[in-house]
VEXZA-720635 format. One line per 5 residues: their letters; for each residue x, y, z of N, C-alpha, C. Coordinates in pm, whole numbers, plus 32768, in hexadecimal, padded with zeros to 4 digits. Example, Ala and Ser with C-alpha at 12.3 -4.5 7.8 and 13.67 -1.06 7.14 Angstrom:
2
as> 8527 7DC7 830C 84CE 7E3E 830C 8528 7EB6 830C  8505 7F1F 82C4 8557 7F96 82CA 850A 8003 8313
***
This chain:
236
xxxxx> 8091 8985 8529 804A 89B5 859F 808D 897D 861C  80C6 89DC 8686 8105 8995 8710 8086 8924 874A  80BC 88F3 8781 8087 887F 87B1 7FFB 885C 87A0  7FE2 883E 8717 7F88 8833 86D8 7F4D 877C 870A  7FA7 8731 8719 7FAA 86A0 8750 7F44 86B2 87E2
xxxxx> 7F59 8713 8844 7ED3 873F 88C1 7E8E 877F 886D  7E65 87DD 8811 7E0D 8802 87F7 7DA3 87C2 87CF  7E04 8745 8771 7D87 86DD 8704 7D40 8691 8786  7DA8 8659 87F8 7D86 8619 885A 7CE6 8641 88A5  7CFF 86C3 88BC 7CB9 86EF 88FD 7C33 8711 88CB
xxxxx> 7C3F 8719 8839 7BB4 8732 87D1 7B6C 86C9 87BE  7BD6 864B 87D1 7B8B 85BE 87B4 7B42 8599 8851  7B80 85A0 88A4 7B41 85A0 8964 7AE6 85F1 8940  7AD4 866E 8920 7A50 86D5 891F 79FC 8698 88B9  79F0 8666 8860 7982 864E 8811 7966 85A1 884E
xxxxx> 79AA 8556 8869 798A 84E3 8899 7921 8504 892E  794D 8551 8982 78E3 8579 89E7 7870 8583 89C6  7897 8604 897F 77EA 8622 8928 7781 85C8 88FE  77EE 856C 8891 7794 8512 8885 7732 8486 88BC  77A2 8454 8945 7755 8405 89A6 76F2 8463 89F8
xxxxx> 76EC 84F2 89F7 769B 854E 8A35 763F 857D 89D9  760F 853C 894A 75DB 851E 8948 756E 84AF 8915  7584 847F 895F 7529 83ED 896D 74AB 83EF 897D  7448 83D7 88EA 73C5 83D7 8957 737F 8344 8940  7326 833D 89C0 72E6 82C2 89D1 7295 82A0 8933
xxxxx> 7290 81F6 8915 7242 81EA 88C7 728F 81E6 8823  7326 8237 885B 7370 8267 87E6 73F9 8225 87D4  740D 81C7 8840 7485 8195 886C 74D4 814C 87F4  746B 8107 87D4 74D2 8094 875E 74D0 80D1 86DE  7495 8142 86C2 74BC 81AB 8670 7530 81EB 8644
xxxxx> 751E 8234 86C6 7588 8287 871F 7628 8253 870C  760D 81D4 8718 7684 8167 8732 76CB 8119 86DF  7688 8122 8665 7683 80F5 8606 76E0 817E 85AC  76AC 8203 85A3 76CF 8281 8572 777C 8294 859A  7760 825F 860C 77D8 8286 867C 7844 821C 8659
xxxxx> 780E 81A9 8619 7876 8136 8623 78B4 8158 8588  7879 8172 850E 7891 81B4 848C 791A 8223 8485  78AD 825C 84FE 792D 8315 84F9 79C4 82B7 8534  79C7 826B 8590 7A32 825B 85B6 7A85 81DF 8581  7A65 817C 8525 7A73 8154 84BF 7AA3 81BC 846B
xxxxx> 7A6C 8231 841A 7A8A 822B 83CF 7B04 82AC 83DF  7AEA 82E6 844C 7B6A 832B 849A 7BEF 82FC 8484  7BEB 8261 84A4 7C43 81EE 84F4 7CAA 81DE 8442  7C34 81C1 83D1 7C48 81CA 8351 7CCA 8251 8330  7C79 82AA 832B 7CAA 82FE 82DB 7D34 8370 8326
xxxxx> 7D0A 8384 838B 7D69 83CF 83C4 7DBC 8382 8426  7DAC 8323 845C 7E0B 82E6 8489 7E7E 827F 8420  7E46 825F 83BB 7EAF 8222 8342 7F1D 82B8 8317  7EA6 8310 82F6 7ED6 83A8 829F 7F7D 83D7 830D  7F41 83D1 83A3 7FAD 83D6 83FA 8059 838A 83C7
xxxxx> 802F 831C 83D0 8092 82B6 837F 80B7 82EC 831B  8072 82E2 82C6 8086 82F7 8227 80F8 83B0 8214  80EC 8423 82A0 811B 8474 8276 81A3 846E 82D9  819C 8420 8338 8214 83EA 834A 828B 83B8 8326  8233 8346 82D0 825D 8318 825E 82CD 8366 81CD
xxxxx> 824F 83EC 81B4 829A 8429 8157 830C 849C 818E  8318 849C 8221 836F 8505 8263 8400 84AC 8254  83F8 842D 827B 8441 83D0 8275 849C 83C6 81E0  845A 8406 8182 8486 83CD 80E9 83F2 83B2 8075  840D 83F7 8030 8379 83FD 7FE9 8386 834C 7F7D
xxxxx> 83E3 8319 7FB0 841B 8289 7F56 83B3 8239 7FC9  8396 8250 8049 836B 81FA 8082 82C9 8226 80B6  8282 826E 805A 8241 828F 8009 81FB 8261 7F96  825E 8283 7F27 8215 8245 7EC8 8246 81A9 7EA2  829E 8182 7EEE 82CF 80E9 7EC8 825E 80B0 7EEB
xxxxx> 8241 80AB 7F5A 81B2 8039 7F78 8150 8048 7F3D  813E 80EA 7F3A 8085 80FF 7EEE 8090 80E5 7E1F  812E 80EC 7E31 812B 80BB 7D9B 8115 7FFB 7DA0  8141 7FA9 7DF4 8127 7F22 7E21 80B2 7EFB 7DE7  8029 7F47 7E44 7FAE 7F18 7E3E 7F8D 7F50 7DCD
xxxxx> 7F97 7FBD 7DA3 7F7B 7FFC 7CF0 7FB8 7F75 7C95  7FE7 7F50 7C9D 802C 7EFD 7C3D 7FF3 7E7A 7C46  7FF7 7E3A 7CD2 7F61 7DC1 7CEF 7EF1 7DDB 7CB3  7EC5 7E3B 7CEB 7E0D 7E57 7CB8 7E42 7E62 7C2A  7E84 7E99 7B96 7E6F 7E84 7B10 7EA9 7E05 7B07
xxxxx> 7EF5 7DD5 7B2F 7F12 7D5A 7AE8 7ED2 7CF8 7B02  7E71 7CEB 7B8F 7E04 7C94 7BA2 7DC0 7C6B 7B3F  7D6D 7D16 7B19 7D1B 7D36 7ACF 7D42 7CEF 7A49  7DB5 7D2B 7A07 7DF4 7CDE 7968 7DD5 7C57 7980  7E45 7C41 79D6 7E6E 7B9F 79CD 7DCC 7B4E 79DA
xxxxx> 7D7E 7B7D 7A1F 7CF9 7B41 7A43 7CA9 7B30 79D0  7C98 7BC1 797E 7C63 7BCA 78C5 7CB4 7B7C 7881  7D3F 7B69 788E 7D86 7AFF 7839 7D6D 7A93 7834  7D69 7A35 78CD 7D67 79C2 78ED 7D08 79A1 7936  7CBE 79F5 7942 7C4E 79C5 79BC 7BE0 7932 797C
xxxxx> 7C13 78CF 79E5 7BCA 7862 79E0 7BB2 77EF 795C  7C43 781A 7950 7C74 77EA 78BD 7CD1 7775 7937  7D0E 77A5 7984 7D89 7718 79C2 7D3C 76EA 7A28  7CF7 7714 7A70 7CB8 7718 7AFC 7C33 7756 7AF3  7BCB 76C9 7B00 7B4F 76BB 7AF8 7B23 7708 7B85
xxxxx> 7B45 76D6 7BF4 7AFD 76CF 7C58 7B01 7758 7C8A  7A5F 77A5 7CAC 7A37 780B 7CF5 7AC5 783E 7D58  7AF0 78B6 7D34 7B33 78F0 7D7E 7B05 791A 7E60  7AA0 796E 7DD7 7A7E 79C1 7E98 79A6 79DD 7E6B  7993 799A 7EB7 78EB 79CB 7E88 78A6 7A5A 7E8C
xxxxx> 78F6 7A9D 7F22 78E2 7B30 7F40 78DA 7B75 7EBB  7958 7B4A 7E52 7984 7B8D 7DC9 799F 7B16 7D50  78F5 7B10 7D2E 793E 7A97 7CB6 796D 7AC7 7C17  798E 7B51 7C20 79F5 7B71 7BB5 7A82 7B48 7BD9  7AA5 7B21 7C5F 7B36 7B06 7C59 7B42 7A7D 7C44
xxxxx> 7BBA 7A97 7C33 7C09 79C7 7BFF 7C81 79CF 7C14  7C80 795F 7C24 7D28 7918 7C77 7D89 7958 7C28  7D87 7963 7B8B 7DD6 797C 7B28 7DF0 7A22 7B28  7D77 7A8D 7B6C 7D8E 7AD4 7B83 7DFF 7B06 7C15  7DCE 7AA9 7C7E 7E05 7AB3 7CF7 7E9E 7AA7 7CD5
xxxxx> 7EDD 7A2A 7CBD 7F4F 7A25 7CB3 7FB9 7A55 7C52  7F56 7A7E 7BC3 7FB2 7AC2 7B65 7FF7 7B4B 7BB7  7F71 7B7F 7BCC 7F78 7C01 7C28 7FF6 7BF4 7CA2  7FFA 7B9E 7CBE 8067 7B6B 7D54 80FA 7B74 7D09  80E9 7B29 7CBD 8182 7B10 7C66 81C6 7B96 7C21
xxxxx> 813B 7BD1 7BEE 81A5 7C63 7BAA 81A9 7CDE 7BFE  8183 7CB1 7C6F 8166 7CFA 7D05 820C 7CF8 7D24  8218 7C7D 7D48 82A5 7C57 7D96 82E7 7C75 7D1B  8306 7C75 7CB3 8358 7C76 7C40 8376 7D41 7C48  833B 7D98 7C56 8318 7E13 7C57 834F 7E36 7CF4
xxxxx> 833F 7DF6 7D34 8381 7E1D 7DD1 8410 7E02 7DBC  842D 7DB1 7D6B 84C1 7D9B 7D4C 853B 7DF8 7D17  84BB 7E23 7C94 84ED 7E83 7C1B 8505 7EE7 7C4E  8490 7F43 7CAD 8463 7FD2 7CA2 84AE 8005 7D15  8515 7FDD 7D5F 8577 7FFD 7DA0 85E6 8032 7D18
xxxxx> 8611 7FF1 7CE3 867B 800D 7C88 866D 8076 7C30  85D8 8094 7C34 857F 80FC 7BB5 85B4 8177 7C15  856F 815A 7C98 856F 81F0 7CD1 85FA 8227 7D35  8675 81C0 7D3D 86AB 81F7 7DBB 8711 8269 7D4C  86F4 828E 7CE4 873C 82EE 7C8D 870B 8385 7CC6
xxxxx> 8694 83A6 7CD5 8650 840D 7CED 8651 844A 7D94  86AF 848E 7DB4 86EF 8493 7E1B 864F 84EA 7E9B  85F5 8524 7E51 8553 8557 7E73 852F 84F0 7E9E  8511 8461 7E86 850A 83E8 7E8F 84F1 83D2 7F0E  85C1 83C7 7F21 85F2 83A3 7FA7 8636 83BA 803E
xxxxx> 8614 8435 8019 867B 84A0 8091 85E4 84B6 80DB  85FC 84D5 8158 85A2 84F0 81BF 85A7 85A1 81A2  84F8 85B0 81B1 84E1 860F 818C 8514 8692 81CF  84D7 864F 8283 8504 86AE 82DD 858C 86FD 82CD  85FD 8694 8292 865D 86DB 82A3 86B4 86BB 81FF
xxxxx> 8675 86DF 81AD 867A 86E4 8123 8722 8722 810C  8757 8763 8129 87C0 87C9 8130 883A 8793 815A  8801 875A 81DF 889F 8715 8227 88AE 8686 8205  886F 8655 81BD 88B7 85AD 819C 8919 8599 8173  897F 8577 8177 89EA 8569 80FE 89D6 8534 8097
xxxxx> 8A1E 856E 8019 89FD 8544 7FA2 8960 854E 7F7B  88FF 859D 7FAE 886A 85A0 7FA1 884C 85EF 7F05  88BB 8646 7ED6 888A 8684 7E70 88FE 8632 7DF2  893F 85D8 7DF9 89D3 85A4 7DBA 8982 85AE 7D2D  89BE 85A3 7CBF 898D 857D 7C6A 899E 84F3 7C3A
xxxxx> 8A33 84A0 7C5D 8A70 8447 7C82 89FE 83F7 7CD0  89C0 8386 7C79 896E 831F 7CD8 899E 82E6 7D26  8A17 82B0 7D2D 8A73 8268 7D59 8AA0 82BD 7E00  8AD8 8325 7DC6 8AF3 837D 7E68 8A75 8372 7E97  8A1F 83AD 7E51 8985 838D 7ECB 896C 8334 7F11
xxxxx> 895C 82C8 7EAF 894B 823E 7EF4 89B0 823E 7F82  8A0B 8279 7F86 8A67 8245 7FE5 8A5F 8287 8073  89CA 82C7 806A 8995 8306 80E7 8923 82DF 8118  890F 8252 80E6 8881 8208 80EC 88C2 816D 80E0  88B6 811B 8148 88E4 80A9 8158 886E 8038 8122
xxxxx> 87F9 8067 80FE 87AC 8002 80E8 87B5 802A 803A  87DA 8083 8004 87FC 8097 7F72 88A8 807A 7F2C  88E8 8039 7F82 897B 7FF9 7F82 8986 7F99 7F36  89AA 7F88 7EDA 89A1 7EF0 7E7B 89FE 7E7D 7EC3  89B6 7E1D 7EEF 8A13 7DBF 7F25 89ED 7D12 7EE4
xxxxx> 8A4E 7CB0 7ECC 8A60 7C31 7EAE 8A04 7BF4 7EEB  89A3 7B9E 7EE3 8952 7B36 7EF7 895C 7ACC 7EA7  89A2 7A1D 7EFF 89D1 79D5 7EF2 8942 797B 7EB7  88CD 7978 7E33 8876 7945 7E3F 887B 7908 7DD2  88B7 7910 7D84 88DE 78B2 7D06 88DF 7821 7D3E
xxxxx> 8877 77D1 7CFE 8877 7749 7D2C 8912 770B 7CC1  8948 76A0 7CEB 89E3 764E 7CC4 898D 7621 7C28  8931 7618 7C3C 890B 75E3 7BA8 891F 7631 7B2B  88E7 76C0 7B43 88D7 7731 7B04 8962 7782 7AFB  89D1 7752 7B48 8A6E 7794 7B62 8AAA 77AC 7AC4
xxxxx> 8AA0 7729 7AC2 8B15 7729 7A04 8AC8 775F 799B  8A25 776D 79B9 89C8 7786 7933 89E4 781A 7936  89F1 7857 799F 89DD 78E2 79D1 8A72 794C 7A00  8ADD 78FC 79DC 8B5E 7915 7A1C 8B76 794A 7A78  8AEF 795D 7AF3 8B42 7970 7B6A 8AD0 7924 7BCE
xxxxx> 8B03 7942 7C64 8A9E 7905 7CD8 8A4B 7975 7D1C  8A53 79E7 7CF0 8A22 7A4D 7D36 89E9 7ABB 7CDC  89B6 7B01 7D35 897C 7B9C 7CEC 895A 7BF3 7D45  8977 7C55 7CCC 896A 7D04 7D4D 88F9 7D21 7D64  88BD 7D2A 7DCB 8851 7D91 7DDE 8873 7DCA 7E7A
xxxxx> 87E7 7E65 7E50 87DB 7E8E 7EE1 87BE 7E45 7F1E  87B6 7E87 7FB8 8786 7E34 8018 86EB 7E52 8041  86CC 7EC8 7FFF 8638 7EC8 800E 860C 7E87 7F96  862A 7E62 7F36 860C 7E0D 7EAF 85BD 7D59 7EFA  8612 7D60 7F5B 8615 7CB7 7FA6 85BA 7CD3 7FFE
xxxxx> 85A7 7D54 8046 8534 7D5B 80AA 8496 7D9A 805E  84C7 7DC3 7FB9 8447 7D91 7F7F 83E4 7D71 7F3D  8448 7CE3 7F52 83F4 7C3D 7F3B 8385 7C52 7FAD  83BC 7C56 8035 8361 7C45 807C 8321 7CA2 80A4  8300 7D28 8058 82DD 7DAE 807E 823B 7D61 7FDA
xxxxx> 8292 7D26 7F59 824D 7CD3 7F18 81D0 7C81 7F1B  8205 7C1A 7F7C 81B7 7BCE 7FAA 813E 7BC9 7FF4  8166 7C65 806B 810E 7C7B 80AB 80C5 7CD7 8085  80B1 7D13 8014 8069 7DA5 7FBB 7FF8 7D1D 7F6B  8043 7C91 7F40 7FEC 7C5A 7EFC 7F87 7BEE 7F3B
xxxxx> 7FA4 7BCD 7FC5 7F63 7B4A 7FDF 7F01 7BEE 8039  7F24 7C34 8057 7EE9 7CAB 80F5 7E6C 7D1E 8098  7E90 7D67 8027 7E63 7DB0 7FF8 7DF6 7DA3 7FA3  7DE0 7D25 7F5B 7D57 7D25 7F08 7D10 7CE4 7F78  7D16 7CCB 7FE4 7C8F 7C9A 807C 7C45 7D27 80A4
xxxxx> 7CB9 7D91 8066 7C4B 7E29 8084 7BD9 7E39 8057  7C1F 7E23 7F9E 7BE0 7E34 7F0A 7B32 7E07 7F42  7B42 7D67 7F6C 7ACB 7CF0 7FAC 7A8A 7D3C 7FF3  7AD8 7D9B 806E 7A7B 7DA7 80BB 7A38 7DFD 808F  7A75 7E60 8068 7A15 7EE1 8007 79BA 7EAB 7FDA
xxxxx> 79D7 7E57 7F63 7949 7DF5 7F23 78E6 7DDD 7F6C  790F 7D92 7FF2 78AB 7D60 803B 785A 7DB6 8092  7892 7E4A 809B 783A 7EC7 80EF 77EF 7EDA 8065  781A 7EED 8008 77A6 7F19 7FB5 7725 7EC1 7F61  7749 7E49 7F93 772C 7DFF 7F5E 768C 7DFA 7FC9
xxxxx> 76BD 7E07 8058 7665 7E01 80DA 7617 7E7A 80B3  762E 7EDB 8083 75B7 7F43 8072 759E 7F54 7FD7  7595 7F00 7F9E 7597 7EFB 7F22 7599 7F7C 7EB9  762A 7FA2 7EAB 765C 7FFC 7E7C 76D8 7FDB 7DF6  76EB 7FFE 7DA2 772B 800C 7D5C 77E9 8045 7D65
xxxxx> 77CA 80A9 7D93 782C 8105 7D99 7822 812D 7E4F  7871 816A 7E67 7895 81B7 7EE7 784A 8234 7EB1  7889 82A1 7E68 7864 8325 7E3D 784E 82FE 7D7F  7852 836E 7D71 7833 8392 7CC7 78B0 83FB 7CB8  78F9 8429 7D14 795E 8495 7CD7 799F 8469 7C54
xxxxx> 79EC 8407 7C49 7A36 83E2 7BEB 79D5 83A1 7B4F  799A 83E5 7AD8 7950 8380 7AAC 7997 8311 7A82  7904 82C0 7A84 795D 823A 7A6B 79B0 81CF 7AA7  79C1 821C 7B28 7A46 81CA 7B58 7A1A 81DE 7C31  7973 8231 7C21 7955 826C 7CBD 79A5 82C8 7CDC
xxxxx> 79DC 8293 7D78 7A18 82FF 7DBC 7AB8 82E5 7DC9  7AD5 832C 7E51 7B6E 8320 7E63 7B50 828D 7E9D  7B08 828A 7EF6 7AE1 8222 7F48 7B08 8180 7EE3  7AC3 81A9 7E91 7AD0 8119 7DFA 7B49 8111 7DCF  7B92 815F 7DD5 7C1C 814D 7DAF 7C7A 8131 7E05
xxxxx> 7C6F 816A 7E88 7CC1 817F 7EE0 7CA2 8100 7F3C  7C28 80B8 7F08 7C09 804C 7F6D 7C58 7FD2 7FCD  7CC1 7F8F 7F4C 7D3F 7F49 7F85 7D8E 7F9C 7FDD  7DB8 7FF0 7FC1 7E0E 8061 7FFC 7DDF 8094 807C  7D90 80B4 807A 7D5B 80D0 811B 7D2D 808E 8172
x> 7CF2 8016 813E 7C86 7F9A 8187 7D08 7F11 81B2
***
């Protein structure tokens, strides 16, 4: 749609009018309350969704790399937590949620960052992946079959030497270095921050439903609620 960016603009100014117009006495902290939700949950969904299709215009790798991140936190929480939970580490995690445990938190962290490492190497083969969508056609090497030529039109999928071999580990291991990408190294810390940032959503979800004492968000999904229940880390 042409300039659909004034149109949305202008739909969101027109209904925001409306709605301080109408205000009625007696109704205010109601009113305000309704009003603070919608734009919350506005702020939620279509302003991330914005990102998120940016995101996939950019390369559908930068896409599903992250939302595969937190998929991979939230089950291995979960395992590692049924495995070990409160078997190494006694002490109360988080009270908001006393199904979680430390053993869950950090297993979850470790095969978090371990998976931010891997899942570069899994996917920079699949050239759908990593070519920008907009211009799918003109990349070089975008359709190669040759991983290698591809790679060589994407500088963050370039295999390069990293000097991290500690001197101890040199002679056990016969060398001082190892190949990786360079988005492989950026994510550790794409890792780190999916695991210490993304289950504080999971919490807060808990703790809205917890305030209206609810179970679930929806019932769409049985068993499992809504999108909302699933999607909770991910969006929150």
């Amino acid at each position: 749609i042409d300039n659909h960016e004034v149109i949305t603009l202008l739909s969101y100014s027109a209904v925001f009018i409306l709605t301080v117009l109408s205000f009625k006495k007696h109704y205010y902290k109601y009113q305000m309350g309704q009003l603070s939700w919608t734009m919350v949950t506005v702020w939620i969904c279509v302003g991330q969704l914005h990102a998120v299709v940016t995101n996939i215009f950019t390369g559908l790798f930068w896409f599903v790399y992250p939302v595969s991140l937190v998929v991979v936190n939230d089950c291995m929480a979960y395992f590692c937590g049924q495995a070990f939970g409160r078997k190494l580490i006694k002490r109360e995690f988080l009270r908001l949620s006393p199904n979680k445990t430390w053993e869950g938190f950090i297993g979850g962290g470790l095969f978090t960052v371990f998976w931010a490492v891997l899942a570069p190497r899994l996917m920079w083969r699949y050239p759908g992946l990593i070519c920008q969508l907009f211009d799918f056609d003109n990349i070089p090497h975008c359709h190669a079959e040759d991983a290698f030529d591809f790679s060589s039109g994407f500088p963050l999928f370039r295999p390069k030497e990293y000097q991290v071999v500690p001197e101890v580990l040199q002679p056990l291991l016969g060398r001082a270095s190892v190949e990786l990408f360079p988005i492989q190294v950026h994510g550790i810390g794409f890792g780190v921050f999916a695991s210490l940032v993304a289950p504080f959503g999971g919490y807060l979800a808990s703790a809205i439903k917890r305030a209206y004492k609810v179970k679930d968000f929806e019932q769409t999904i049985p068993g499992h609620g809504g999108v909302m229940d699933r999607m909770d880390c991910q969006l929150l």
